[in-house]
Each structure stands twice: as structure tokens, then as C-alpha cells.
C-alpha positions in Angstrom: -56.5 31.9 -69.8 -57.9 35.4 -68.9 -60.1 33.3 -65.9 -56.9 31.8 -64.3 -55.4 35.4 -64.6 -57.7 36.8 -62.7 -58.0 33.8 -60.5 -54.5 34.3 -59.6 -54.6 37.9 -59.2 -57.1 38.0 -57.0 -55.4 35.4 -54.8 -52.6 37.6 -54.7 -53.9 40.8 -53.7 -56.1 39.1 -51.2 -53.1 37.6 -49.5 -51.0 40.6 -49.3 -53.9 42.2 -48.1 -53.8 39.8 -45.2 -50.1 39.7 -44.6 -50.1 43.5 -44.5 -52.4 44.0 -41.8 -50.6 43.1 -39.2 -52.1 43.6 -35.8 -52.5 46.5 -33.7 -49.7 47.3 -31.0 -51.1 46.2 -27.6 -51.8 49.3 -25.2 -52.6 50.0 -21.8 -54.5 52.9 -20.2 -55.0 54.0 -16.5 -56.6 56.6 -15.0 -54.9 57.8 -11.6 -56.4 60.1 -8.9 -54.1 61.7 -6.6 -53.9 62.9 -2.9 -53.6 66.7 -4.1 -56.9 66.2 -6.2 -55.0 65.5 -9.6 -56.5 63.3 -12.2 -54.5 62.0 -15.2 -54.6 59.3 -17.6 -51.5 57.3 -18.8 -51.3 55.2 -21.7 -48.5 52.8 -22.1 -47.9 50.6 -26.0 -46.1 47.5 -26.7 -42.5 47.7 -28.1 -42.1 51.7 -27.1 -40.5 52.9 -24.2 -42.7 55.9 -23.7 -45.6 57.2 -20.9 -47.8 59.3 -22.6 -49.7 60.8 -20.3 -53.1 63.6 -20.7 -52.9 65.8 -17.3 -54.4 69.3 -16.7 -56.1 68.8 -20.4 -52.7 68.4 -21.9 -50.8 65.9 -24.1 -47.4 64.6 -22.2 -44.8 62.4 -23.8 -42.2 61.3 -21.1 -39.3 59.4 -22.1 -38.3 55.9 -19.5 -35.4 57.0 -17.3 -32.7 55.1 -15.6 -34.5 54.5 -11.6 -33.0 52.5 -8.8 -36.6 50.5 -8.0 -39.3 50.4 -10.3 -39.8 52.6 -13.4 -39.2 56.4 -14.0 -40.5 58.4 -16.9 -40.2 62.4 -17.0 -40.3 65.1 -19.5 -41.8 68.4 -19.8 -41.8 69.0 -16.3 -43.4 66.0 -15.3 -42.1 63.2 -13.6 -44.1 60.0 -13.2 -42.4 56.8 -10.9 -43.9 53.4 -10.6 -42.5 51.6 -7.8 -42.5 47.8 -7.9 -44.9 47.3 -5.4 -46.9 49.6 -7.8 -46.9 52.9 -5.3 -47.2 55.4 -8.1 -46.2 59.4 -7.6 -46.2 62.0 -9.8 -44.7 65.6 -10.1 -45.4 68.5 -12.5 -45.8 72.1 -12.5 -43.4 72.7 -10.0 -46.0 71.3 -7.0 -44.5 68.9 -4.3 -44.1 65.0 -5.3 -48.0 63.5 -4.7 -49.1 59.9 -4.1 -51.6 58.9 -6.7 -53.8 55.5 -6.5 -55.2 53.8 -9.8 -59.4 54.4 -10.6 -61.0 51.4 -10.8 -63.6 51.4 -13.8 -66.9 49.7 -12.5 -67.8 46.6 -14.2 -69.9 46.8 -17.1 
């Protein structure tokens, strides 16, 4: 009796070990280089709504906004919009609006 005990036990704990670990959110990361010389790096997760962004060596959390075309995320004096076409811009520390292109990583 003590065998199917820890038979069952072990079946248990090894099952709700698997159920629990569910799988990690899927995330996105891209590094940008702009006209005025900024570099920055934006991460985007599944199921949140949030840029989070690390630009002049600082953490940035920017919260979706409504936008008429394409996507619009801003906070802390930072404003990041990604047009459809995927014409990207970005504004902080009270410097004009600058076009910023996507760095492509070489291939490994």
C-alpha cells in the first residue's frame, strides 16, 4: 500500500509540475537608429499593451495611445509612433520629432 502511495504521489506532483509551467509570454525586441544619432531598444510582450523601451541608458514604460494610423505609445516624455507602413519616429527630451529606421542584426 505504501508503493501505490508514493506511486500516486509522485504522479501527482509531477503533473502539476507540468500544468504549472506554463510557457513564457512571447516578446519582441528591436533596436532602432535614428537620423539625429539616437539609438534605442524596444521590447514589445504578448497580451500587454505596453512599449518598453531603454533610450539614453534609461528604462521607459509607454502606455498604447489612441492614433489615427498606425500605433502610438508615449509616457515620460517620450513619444514613440509606428506608422503602418512601419515609418517609425520618436520624440523625447524635448528634441524635435526624428525618423528612426530598424538595425538589422547580421546573421549568425
Amino acid at each position: 500500500m505504501g508503493r501505490h502511495k508514493a506511486i500516486v504521489l509522485a504522479i501527482t506532483m509531477l503533473s502539476g509540475g507540468i500544468i504549472g509551467a506554463g510557457q513564457a509570454d512571447a516578446q519582441t525586441f528591436r533596436t532602432y537608429r535614428c537620423v539625429d544619432g539616437t539609438q534605442f531598444i524596444v521590447g514589445f510582450y504578448d497580451h500587454d499593451k505596453r512599449a518598453f523601451l531603454q533610450i539614453d541608458g534609461e528604462p521607459v514604460t509607454l502606455e498604447k495611445r489612441l492614433a489615427l494610423s498606425g500605433t502610438r505609445y508615449s509616457g515620460a516624455g517620450v513619444t514613440l509612433r509606428i506608422g503602418k507602413t512601419g515609418a517609425t519616429t520618436v520624440k523625447h527630451l524635448k528634441r524635435p520629432v526624428t525618423a528612426c529606421t530598424v538595425i538589422e542584426k547580421p546573421a549568425l
